[in-house]
Every structure is written in structure tokens, then in C-alpha cells.
C-alpha positions in Angstrom: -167.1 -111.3 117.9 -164.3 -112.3 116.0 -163.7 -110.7 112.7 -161.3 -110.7 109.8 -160.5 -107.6 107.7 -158.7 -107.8 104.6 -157.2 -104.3 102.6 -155.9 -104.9 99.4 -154.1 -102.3 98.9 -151.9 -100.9 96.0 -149.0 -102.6 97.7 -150.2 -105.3 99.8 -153.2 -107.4 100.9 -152.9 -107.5 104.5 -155.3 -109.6 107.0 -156.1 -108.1 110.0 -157.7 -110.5 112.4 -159.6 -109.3 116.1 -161.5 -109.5 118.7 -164.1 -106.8 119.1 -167.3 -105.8 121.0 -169.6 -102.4 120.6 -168.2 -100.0 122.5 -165.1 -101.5 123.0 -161.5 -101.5 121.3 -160.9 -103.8 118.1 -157.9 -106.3 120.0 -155.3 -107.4 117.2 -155.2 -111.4 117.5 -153.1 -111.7 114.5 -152.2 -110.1 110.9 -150.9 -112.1 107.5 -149.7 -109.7 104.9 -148.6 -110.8 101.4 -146.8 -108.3 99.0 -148.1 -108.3 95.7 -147.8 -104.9 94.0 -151.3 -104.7 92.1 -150.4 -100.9 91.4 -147.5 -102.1 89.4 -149.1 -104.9 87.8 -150.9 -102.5 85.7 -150.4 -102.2 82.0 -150.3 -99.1 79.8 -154.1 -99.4 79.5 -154.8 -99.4 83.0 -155.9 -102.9 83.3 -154.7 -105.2 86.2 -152.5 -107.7 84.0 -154.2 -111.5 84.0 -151.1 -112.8 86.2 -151.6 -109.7 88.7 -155.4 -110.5 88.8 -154.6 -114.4 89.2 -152.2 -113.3 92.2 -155.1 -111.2 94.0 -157.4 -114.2 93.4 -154.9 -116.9 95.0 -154.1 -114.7 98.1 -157.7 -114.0 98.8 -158.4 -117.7 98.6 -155.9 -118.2 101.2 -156.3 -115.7 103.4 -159.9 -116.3 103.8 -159.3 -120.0 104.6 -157.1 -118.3 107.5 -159.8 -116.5 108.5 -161.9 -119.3 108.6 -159.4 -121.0 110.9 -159.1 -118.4 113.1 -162.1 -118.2 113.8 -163.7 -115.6 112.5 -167.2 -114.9 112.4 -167.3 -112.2 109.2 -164.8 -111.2 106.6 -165.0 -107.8 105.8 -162.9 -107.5 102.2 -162.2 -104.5 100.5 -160.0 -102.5 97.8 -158.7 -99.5 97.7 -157.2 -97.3 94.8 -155.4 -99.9 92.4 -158.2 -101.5 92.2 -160.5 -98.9 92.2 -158.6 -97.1 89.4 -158.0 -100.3 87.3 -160.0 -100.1 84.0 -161.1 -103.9 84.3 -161.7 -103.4 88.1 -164.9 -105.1 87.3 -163.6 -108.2 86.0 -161.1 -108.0 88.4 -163.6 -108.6 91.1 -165.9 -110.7 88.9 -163.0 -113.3 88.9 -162.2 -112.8 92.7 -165.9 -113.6 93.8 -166.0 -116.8 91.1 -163.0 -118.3 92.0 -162.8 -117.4 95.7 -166.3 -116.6 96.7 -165.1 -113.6 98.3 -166.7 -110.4 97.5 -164.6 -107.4 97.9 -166.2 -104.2 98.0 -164.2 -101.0 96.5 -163.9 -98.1 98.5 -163.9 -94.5 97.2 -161.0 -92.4 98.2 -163.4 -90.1 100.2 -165.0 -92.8 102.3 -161.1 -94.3 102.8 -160.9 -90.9 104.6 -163.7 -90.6 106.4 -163.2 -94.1 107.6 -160.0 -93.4 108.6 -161.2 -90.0 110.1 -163.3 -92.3 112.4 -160.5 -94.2 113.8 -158.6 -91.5 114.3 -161.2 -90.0 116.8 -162.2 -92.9 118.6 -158.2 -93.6 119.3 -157.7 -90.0 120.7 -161.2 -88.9 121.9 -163.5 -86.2 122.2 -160.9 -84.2 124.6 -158.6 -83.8 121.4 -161.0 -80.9 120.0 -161.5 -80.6 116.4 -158.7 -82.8 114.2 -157.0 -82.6 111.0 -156.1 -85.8 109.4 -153.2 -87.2 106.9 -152.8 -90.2 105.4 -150.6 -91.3 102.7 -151.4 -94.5 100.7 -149.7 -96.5 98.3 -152.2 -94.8 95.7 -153.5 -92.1 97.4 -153.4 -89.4 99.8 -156.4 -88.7 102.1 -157.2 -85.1 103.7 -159.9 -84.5 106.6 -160.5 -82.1 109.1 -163.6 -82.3 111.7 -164.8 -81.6 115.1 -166.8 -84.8 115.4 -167.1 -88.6 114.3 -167.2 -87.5 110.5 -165.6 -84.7 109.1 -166.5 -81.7 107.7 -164.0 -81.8 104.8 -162.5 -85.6 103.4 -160.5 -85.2 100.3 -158.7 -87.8 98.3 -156.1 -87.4 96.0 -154.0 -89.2 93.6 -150.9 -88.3 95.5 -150.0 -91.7 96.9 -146.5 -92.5 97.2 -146.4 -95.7 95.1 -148.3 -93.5 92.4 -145.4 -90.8 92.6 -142.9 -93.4 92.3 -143.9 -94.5 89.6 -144.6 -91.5 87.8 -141.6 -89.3 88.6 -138.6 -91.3 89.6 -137.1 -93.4 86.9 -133.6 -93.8 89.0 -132.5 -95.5 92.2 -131.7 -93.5 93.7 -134.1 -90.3 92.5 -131.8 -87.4 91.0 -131.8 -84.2 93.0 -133.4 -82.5 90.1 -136.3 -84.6 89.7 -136.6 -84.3 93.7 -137.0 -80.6 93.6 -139.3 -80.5 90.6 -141.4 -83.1 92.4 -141.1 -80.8 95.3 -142.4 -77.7 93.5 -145.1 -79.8 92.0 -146.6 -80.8 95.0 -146.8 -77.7 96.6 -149.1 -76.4 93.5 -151.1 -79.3 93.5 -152.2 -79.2 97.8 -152.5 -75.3 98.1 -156.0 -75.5 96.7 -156.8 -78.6 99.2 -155.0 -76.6 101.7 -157.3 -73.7 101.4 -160.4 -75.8 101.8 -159.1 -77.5 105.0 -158.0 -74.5 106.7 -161.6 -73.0 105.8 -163.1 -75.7 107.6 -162.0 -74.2 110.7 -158.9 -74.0 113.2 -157.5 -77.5 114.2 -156.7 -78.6 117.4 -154.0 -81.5 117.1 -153.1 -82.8 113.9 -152.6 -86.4 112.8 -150.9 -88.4 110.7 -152.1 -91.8 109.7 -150.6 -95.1 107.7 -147.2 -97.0 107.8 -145.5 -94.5 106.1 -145.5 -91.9 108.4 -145.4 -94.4 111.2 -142.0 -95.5 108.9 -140.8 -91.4 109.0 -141.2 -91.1 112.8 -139.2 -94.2 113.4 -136.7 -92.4 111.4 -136.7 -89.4 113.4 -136.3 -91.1 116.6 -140.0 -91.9 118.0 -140.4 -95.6 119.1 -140.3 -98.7 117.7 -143.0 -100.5 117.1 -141.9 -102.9 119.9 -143.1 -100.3 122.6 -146.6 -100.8 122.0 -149.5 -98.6 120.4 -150.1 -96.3 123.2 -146.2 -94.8 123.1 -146.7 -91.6 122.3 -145.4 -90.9 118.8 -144.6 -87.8 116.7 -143.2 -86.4 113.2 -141.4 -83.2 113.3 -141.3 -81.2 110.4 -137.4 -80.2 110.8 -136.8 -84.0 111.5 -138.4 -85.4 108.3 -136.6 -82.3 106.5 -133.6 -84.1 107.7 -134.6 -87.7 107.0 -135.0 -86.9 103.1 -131.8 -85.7 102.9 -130.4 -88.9 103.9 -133.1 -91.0 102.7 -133.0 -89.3 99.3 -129.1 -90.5 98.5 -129.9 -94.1 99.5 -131.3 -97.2 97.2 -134.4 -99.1 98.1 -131.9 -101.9 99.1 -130.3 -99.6 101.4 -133.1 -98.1 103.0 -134.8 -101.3 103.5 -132.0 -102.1 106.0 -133.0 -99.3 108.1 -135.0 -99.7 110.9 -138.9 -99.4 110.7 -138.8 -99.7 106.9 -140.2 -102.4 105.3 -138.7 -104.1 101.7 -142.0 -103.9 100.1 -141.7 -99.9 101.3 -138.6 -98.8 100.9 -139.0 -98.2 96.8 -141.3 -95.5 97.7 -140.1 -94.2 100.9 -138.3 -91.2 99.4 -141.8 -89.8 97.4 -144.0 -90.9 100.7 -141.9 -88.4 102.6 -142.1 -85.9 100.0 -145.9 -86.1 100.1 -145.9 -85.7 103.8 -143.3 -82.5 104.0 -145.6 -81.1 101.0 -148.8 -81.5 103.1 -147.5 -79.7 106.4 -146.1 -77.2 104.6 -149.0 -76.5 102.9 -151.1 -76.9 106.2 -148.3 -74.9 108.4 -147.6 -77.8 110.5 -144.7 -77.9 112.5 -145.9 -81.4 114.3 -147.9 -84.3 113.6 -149.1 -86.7 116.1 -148.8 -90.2 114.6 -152.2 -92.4 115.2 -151.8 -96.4 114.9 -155.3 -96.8 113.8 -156.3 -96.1 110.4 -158.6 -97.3 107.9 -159.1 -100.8 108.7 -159.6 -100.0 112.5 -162.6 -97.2 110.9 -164.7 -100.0 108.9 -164.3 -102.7 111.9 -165.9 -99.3 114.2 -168.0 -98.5 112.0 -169.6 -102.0 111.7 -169.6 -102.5 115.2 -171.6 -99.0 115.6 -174.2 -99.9 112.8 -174.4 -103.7 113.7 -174.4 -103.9 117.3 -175.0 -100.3 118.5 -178.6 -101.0 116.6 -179.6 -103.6 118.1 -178.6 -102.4 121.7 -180.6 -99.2 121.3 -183.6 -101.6 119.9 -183.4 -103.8 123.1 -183.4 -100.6 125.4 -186.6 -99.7 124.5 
């Protein structure tokens, strides 16, 4: 079948459309993203403002007459942490639903994990062993480790690099002060998280997840995107050492000239990278492998397995 997924996201609503079949792998047929910054369309309250809410509503109109025209059979809509953290989330999606007739379902930050976990195991297989997982959002930074489809530990936290951006830089670029206080920060705030992954048992590979550490690799020399999904890709953790140093001196402007880094990214870069150099030195990683599927690849999986797989095993019997 044909299906659409659209992720708004703190950052962006992005529609993912593809072909996919139970048992199969989800085939990208085409994507439409649109930058809208919900996160920072939030007032002191915590309330997605009326024109940031209005924005959400207009894009999701048009994005599901795209789907529509592509052909696609469902439209599985979700949000993730700026909407789930928005005080008048409900209106929010109240509004979206009249005026749109689109229903978007909030995920929590532990199902964005173990969704994410999901995709993450069908792209690299059983053979891979038991997997620890990273993923950096614009809002949020998800933690699992497992030996099978679901993991046995999924953590979210509000670590996202968006969030930290916000929070803790108020220059452009950061100061090296505010840099190595963030640093020392981060490092208290994952050694508890730390703990309970590494009790979880003893990893196999280790994976990182979403465009920005897709963005960080690029930096350090893996492959452009242009080589295809099944290039093998890695983050070093003495390569993104050196990629904040130089990343760190540089303007959003500057960075967004730089290959693999999107404009509507390169504000955040900088505190992304942060949070991923915090997490594997708080996990003892040295490597990451880098996984092109992530949470919108998990919920079309998912779907397929619950949907389709049912009613093959029904028919079989």
C-alpha cells in the first residue's frame, strides 16, 4: 500500500510518502518538508502562539492534499515534543482536526524511542546482537538499549537540541564559557540514564539515529547523502570532538553553508553536537554507527506488522 506519514516535529513538519508491503522495506517515493519552528513559536506560558498554531493548521491542510494526490491510501499524522509539551496542546489539535480534518495523534517521548528502537533493528537485523540506541530531536533526546524488537530500557529526555538552544545560548556564536558550562551540565544530567542503560546489559553495536547525527558524520567525513542509505556510515568520537571546535566558532549563517547541514539546522547544530559527545561519553562510546531509519520508518513497521501481519497469520489458519 501506499502511505503518507507526516512528523511534526519541534522544527519541521515533514511528509514522508511510500510504498510498503508486510514484510518488506517501506520504499521512499517522495518527501515535502516545511520549516515552521513550533518549538519557538511558544510563548512564556508554554502555549503554541495563535499564528504558530494557524501555521501548523495551513501546512497540514496542504500536505494532506499532497498525500491525497500521491496516492496514498492512509495518513498516519503525528507530534512529537513541541506539541506534546505545549500547554494548549489540546486546542492545538482541536483546531488542526476542525479546520483540516486531520487528526494528529501525540506521541510520548518513550514510545518515540521505542519506535525508533524498532527501525533501528529491522534496518540492521537480528545478526547485530543486542543494540543501544541514540537519537537527538529538536525537543528531545531518546535512549534505548535491547536485544530484541522492543527494548528493555527507552528513556526520553528533555535534552533536544533546539530545546538547549534555546535555553543556554543567547549569542551567535555561543561563548566558550557558556559551552563548557553546558558541557558540565550534561554530563550530570545523562550519568544517571547512563547507569540504567549500561544495567540493561552489554551492547553489541551502537547506533545513532536522526538528521543531526547523520549532519555530524557528514562533517567528519562519512558520505553524502548522495551515496545512498546502505553506505556505511559512522561518528567517531575524536572526530565530533573536532567538529565542535570548528563548529562552535561559526554562525548559523556560516554553518548552514557547510555541507550536510541544513538552514533550518544549523541554529542548533553546535548544542546537537554537544548532546551527542555528552551521551558517548557518558556511555563510553568510541563509535556510533549511524542508522537512516528512525522514527517515522518505526510507526510505518509497526503498522504494517499489526495491520497486515494480523491478517496473514488469520488467513494461515
Amino acid at each position: 500500500m501506499r502511505l503518507g506519514v507526516l512528523d511534526v516535529g519541534s522544527n519541521t513538519v515533514h511528509l514522508l510518502v511510500v510504498d510498503a508491503h508486510w514484510g518488506g522495506h517501506p520504499t521512499p517515493m517522495s518527501s515535502s518538508k516545511a520549516t515552521l519552528r513550533l518549538a519557538e513559536n511558544t510563548d512564556a506560558h508554554g502555549d503554541i502562539t495563535p499564528a504558530g498554531a494557524d501555521r501548523l493548521a495551513t501546512t497540514v491542510r496542504e500536505f494532506a492534499a499532497i498525500a491525497d494526490k500521491s496516492g496514498c491510501e492512509q495518513l498516519m499524522a503525528f507530534a512529537t515534543s513541541a506539541v506534546r509539551d505545549a500547554r494548549n496542546s489540546e486546542a492545538v489539535l482541536a483546531q488542526v482536526r476542525d479546520e483540516t480534518g486531520v487528526s494528529l495523534r501525540v506521541l510520548s517521548g518513550v514510545d518515540e524511542a521505542r519506535l525508533t528502537f524498532l527501525a533501528t533493528r529491522r534496518w540492521f537485523g537480528w545478526s547485530a546482537g543486542r543494540i543501544l540506541g541514540l537519537d537527538i530531536g529538536g525537543g528531545s533526546l531518546e535512549l534505548t538499549n535491547g536485544g530484541d524488537e522492543d527494548p528493555d530500557v527507552a528513556l526520553s529526555l528533555p535534552l533536544g537540541a533546539g530545546r538547549l538552544t534555546r535555553d543556554w545560548f543567547d549569542a551567535d556564536p555561543p561563548g566558550k564559557r557558556r559551552i563548557a558550562v553546558l558541557r558540565d551540565w550534561l554530563d550530570a544530567e545523562l550519568a544517571a540514564p547512563a547507569r540504567q542503560l549500561r544495567d540493561a546489559g552489554d551492547w553489541n553495536l551502537a547506533v545513532g539515529t536522526s538528521k543531526t547525527f547523520r549532519s555530524l558524520a557528514r562533517l567528519t567525513g562519512a558520505a553524502p547523502s548522495a551515496a545512498g542509505p546502505r553506505v556505511e556510515r559512522t561518528l567517531t568520537a575524536s572526530g565530533l570532538r573536532q567538529v565542535i571546535a570548528f563548529i562552535s566558532r561559526m554562525t548559523a549563517s556560516d554553518r548552514a553553508e557547510l555541507e550536510g547541514v541544513s538552514s533550518d539546522r544549523s541554529g542548533q547544530l553546535v548544542a546537537g553536537a554537544l548532546v551527542a559527545e555528552a551521551g558517548m561519553r557518558a556511555l563510553g562510546l568510541d563509535e556510533l554507527q549511524i542508522c537512516p531509519w528512525a522514527l517515522r520508518e518505526g510507526l510505518i513497521l509497526r503498522k504494517l506488522d499489526l495491520e497486515m501481519g494480523g491478517e496473514l497469520m488469520v488467513s494461515t489458519r
